[in-house]
Backbone as JSON Lines, residues from 0, in Angstrom:
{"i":0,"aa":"X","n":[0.85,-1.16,0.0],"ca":[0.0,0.0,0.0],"c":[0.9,1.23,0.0]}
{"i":1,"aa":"X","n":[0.37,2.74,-0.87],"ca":[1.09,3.47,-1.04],"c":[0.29,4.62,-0.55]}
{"i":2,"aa":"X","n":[0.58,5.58,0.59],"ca":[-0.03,6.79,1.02],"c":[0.88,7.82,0.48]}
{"i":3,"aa":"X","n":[0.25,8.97,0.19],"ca":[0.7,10.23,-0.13],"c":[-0.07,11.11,0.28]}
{"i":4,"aa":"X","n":[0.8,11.97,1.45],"ca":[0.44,13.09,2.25],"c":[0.4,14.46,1.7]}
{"i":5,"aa":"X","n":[-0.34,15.35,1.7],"ca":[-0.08,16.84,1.01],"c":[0.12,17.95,1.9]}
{"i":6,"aa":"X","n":[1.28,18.2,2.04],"ca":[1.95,19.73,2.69],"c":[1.23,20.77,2.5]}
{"i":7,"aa":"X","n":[0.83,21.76,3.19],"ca":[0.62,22.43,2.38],"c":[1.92,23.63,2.77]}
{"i":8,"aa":"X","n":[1.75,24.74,1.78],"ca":[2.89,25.64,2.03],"c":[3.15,26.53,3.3]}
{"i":9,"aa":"X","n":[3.86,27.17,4.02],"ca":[3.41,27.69,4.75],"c":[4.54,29.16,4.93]}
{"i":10,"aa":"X","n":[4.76,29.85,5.8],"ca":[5.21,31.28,6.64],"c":[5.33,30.7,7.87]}
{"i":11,"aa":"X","n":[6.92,31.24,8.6],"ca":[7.19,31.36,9.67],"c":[7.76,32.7,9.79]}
{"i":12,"aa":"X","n":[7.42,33.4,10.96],"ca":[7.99,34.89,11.79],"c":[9.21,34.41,12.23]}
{"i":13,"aa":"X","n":[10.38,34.57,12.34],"ca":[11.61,34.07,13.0],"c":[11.77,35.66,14.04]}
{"i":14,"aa":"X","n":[12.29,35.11,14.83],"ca":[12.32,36.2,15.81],"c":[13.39,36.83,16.61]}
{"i":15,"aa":"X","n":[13.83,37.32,14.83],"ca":[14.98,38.23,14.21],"c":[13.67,39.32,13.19]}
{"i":16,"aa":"X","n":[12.51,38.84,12.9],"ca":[11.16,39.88,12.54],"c":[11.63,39.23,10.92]}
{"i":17,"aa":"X","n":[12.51,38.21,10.75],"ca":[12.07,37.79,8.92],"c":[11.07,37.38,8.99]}
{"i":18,"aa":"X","n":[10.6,36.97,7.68],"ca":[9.41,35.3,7.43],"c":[10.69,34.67,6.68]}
{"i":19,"aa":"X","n":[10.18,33.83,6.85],"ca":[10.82,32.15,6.19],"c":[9.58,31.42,5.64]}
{"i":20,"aa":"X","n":[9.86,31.74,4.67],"ca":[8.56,30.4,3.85],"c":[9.1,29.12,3.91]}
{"i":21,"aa":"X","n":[8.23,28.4,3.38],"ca":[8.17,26.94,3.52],"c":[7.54,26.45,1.88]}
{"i":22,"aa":"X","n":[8.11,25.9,0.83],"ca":[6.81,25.34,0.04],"c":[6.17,24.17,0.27]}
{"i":23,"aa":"X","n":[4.85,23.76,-0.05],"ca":[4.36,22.66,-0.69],"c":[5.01,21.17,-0.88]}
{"i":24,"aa":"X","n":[4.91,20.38,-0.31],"ca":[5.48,19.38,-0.55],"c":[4.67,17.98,-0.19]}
{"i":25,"aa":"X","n":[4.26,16.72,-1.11],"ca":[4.35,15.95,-0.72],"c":[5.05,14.51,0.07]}
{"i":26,"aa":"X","n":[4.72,14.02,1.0],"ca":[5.78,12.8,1.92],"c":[4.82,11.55,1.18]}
{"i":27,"aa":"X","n":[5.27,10.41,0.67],"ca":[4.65,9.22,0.33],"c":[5.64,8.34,1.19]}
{"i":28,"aa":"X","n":[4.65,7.21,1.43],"ca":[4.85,6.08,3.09],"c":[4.71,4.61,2.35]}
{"i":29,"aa":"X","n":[4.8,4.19,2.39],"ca":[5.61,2.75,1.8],"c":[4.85,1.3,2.79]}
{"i":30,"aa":"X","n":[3.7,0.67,2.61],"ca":[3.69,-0.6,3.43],"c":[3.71,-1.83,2.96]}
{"i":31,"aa":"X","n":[5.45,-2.26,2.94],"ca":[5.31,-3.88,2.26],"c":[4.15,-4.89,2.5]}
{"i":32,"aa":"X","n":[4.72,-6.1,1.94],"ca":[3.45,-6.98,2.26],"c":[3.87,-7.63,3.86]}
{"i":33,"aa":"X","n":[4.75,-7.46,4.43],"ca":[4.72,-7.84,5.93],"c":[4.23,-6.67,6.8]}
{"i":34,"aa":"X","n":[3.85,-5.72,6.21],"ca":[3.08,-5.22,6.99],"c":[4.24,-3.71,7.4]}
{"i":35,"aa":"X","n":[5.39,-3.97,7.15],"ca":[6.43,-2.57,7.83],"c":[6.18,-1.21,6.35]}
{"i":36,"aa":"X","n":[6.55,-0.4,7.2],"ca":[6.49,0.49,6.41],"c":[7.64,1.54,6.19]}
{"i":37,"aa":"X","n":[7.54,2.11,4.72],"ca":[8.81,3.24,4.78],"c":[8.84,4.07,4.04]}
{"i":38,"aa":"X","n":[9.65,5.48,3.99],"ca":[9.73,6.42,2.9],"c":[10.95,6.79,3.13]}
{"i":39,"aa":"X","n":[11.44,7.12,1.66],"ca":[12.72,7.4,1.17],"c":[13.41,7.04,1.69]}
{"i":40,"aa":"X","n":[13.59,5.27,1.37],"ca":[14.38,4.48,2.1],"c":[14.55,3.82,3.02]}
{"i":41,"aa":"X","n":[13.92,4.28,4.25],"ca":[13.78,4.42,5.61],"c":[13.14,3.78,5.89]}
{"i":42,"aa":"X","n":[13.09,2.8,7.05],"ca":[11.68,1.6,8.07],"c":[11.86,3.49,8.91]}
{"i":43,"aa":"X","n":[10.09,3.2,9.09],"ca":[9.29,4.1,10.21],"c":[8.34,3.16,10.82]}
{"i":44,"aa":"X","n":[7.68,3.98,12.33],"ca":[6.97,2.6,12.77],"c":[5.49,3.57,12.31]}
{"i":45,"aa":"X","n":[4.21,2.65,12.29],"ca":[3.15,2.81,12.13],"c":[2.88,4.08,12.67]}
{"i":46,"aa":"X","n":[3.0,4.64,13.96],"ca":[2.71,5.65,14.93],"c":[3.27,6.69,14.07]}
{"i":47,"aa":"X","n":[4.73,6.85,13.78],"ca":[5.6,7.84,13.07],"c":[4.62,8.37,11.61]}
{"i":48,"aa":"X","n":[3.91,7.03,11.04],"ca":[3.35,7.41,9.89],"c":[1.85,8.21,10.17]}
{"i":49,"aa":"X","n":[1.7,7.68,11.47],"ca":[0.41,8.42,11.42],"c":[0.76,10.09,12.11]}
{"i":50,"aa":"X","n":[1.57,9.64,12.56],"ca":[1.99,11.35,13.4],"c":[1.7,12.81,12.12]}
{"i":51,"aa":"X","n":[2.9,11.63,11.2],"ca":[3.22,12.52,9.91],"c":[1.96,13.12,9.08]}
{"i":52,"aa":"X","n":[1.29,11.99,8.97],"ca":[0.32,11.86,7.8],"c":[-1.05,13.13,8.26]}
{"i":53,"aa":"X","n":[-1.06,13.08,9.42],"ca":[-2.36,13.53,10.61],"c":[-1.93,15.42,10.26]}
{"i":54,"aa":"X","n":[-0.71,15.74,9.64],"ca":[-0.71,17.01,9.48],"c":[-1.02,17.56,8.36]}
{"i":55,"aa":"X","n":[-0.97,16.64,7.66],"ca":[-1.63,17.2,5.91],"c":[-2.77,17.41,5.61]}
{"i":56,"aa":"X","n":[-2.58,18.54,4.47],"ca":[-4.37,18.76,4.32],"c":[-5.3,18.16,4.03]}
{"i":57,"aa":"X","n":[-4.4,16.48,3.46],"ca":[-5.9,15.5,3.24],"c":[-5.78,14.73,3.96]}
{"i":58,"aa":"X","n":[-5.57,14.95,5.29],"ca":[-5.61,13.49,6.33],"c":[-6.98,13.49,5.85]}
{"i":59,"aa":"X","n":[-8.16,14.02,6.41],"ca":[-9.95,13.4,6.47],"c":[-9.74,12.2,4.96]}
{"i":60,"aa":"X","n":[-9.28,12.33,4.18],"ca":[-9.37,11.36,3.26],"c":[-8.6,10.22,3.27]}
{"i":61,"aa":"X","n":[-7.15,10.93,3.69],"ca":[-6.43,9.33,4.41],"c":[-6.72,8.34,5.27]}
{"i":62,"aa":"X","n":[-7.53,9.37,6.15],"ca":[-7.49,8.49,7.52],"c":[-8.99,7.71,7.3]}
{"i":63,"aa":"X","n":[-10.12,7.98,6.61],"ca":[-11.71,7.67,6.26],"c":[-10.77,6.53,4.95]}
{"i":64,"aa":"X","n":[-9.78,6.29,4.49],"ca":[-9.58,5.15,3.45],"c":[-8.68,3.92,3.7]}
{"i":65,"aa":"X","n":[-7.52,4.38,4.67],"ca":[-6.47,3.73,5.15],"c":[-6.46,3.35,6.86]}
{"i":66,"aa":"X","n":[-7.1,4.4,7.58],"ca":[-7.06,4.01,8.86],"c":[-8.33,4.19,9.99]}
{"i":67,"aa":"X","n":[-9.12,3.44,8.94],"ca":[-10.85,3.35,10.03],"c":[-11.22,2.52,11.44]}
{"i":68,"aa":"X","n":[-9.85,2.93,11.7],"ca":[-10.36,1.76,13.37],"c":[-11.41,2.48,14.62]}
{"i":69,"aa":"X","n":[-12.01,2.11,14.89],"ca":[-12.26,3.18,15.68],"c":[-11.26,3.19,16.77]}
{"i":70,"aa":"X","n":[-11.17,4.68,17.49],"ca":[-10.38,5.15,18.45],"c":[-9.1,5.18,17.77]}
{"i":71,"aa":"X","n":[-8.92,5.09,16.72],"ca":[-7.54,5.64,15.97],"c":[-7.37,7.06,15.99]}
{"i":72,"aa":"X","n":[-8.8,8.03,15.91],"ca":[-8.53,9.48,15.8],"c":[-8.88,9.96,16.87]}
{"i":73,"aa":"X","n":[-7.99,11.04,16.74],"ca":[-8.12,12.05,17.91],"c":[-8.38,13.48,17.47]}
């Protein structure tokens, strides 16, 4: 199974009074058939993927297709 998360762009105030932008970026998560998972290369554990995934602008669609347990969301 293959998830792909969507960033969205963002602005930070640094507090020196710059902004620092941020662009747009997607993270895609990797789950072999034993069940582990990874991106760009990397084993992450389940928790790590959901940490990640839970900040993008389409979690409601990730999480309603890939992770319907109940008491999974918070």
């Amino acid at each position: 199974m293959t998830i792909t998360g969507n960033r969205a762009s963002r602005s930070v105030k640094m507090s020196n009074g710059t902004t620092k932008s941020f662009p747009a970026y997607s993270t895609t998560f990797v789950q072999d058939e034993a069940g582990k998972w990874s991106t760009l290369g990397y084993a992450v554990i389940e928790a790590d993927v959901i940490d990640s995934l839970s900040k993008c602008k389409n979690w409601t669609e990730i999480r309603a297709a890939h992770f319907p347990m109940h008491g999974f969301h918070a």
